[in-house]
C-alpha positions in Angstrom: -8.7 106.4 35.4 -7.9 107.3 39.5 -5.5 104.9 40.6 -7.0 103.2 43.8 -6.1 104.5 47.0 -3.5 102.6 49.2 -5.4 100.3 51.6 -5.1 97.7 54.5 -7.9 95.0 55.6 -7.7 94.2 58.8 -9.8 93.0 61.5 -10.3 93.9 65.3 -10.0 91.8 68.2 -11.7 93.0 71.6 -11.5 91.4 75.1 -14.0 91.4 77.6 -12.3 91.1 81.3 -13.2 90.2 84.6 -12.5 93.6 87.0 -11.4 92.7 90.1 -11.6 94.6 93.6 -14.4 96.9 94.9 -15.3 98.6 91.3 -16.7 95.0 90.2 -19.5 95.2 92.7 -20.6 98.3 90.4 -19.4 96.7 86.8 -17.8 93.2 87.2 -16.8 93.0 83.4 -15.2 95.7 81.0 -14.3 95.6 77.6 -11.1 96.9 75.7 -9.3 96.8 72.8 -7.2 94.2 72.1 -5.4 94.0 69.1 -5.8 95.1 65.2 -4.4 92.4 62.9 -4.1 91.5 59.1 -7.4 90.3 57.5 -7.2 86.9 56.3 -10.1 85.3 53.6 -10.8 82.6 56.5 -11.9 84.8 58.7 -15.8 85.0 57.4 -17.5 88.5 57.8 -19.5 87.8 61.4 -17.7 88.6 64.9 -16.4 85.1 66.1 -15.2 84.0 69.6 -11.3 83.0 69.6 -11.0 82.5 73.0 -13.1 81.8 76.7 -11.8 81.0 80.0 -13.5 82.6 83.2 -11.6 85.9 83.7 -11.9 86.7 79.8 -13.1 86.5 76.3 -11.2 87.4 73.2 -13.9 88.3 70.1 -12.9 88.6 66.5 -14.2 91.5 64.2 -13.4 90.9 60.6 -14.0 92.9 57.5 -12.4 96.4 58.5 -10.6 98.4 55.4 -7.7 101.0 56.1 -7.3 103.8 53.6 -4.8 106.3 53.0 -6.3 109.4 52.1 -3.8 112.0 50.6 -5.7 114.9 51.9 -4.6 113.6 55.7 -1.5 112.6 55.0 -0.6 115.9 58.3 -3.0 112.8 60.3 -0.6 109.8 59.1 2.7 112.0 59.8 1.2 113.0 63.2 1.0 109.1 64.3 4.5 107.9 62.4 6.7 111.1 63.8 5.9 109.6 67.3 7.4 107.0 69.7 4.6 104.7 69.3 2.9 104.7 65.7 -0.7 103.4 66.5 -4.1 101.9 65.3 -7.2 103.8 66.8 -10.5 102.1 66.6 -13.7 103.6 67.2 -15.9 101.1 68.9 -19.4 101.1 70.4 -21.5 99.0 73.0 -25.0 97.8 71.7 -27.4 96.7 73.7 -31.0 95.7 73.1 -31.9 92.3 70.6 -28.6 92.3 68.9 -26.5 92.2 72.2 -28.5 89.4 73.5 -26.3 86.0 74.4 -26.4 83.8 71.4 -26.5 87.1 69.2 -24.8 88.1 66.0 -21.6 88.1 68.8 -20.6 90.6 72.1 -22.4 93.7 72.9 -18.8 95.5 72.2 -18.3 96.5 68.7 -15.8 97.8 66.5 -17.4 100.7 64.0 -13.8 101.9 62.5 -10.3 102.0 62.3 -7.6 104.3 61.2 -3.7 104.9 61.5 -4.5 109.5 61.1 -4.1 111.5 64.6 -7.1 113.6 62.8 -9.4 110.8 62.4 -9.0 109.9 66.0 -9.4 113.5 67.4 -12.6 113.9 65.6 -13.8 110.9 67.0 -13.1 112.0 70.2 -14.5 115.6 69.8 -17.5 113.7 68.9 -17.6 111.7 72.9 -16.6 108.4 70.9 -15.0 105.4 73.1 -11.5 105.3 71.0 -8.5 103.6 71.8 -5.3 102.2 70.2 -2.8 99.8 70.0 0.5 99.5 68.3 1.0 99.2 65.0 3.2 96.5 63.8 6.5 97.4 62.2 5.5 96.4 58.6 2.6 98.9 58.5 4.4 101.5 60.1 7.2 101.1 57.0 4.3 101.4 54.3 2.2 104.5 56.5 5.9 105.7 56.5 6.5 105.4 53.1 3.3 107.0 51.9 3.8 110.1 54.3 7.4 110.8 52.2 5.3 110.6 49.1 2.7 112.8 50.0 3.0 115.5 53.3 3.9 118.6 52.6 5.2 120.6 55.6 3.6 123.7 56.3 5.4 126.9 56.6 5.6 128.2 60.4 4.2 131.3 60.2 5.7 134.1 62.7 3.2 135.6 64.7 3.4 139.6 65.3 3.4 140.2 68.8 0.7 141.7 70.4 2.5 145.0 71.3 3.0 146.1 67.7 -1.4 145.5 67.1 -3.1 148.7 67.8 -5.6 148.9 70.6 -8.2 148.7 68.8 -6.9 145.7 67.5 -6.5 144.5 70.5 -9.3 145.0 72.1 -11.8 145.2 69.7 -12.6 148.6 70.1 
């Protein structure tokens, strides 16, 4: 029997916000990425408003699962090795019935979320809206952990310079 892969639930918080100065004539609202936090049981499966005032609104998006795949573990050392270890979360605007006030929540929502470098870079080759915030120190410690157990770093691999290729080589002649 597989043992289960290491995971994290979590949910998404994203804020609308009021822009201010001559771009809100064109767009007078935006929305962003907030924060990624732990998944509690309380928090229900449906997006839920946590916070209104008139410059902003904070949403909650439950039910998200983080895997660690073994096979990306080069992804997971990418984000730890650096001076900011992050989430990323693909999210998307809806619009049409669902996005409607008094909805199943805000038009802005979360599709996925990850802690791999290679995960994110597909989702931007792909024209996805990505963006991250900072992972806390206590999943940095257990991504950490599982890249020791499982990268392996590749050899570098000397290149031959191009003087000693033939010119057909080359060229492709």
């Amino acid at each position: 029997m597989p043992t289960p892969r290491p995971a994290i639930a979590v949910a998404v918080v994203m804020r609308r916000e009021r822009i201010e100065g001559p771009m809100s004539r064109w767009q007078p609202w935006r929305w962003v990425l907030a924060d990624v936090v732990p998944q509690e049981d309380s928090f229900g499966l449906l997006p839920r408003l946590l916070y209104q005032n008139d410059d902003e609104e904070r949403w909650l998006h439950p039910g998200f699962t983080v895997e660690l795949f073994q096979d990306d573990a080069e992804g997971y050392y990418l984000n730890t090795s650096t001076d900011n270890p992050a989430w990323f979360v693909l999210w998307r605007m809806h619009e049409g019935d669902e996005a409607e006030e008094g909805g199943a929540g805000p038009p802005a929502r979360p599709v996925a979320v990850s802690l791999s470098y290679h995960d994110a870079g597909r989702w931007l080759d792909a024209q996805e809206t990505v963006e991250q915030v900072p992972a806390p120190a206590g999943v940095v410690d257990w991504l950490s952990a599982f890249v020791a157990e499982h990268h392996v770093a590749e050899p570098k691999r000397r290149k031959r310079p191009e003087s000693f290729r033939t010119l057909t080589d080359r060229f492709g002649n």
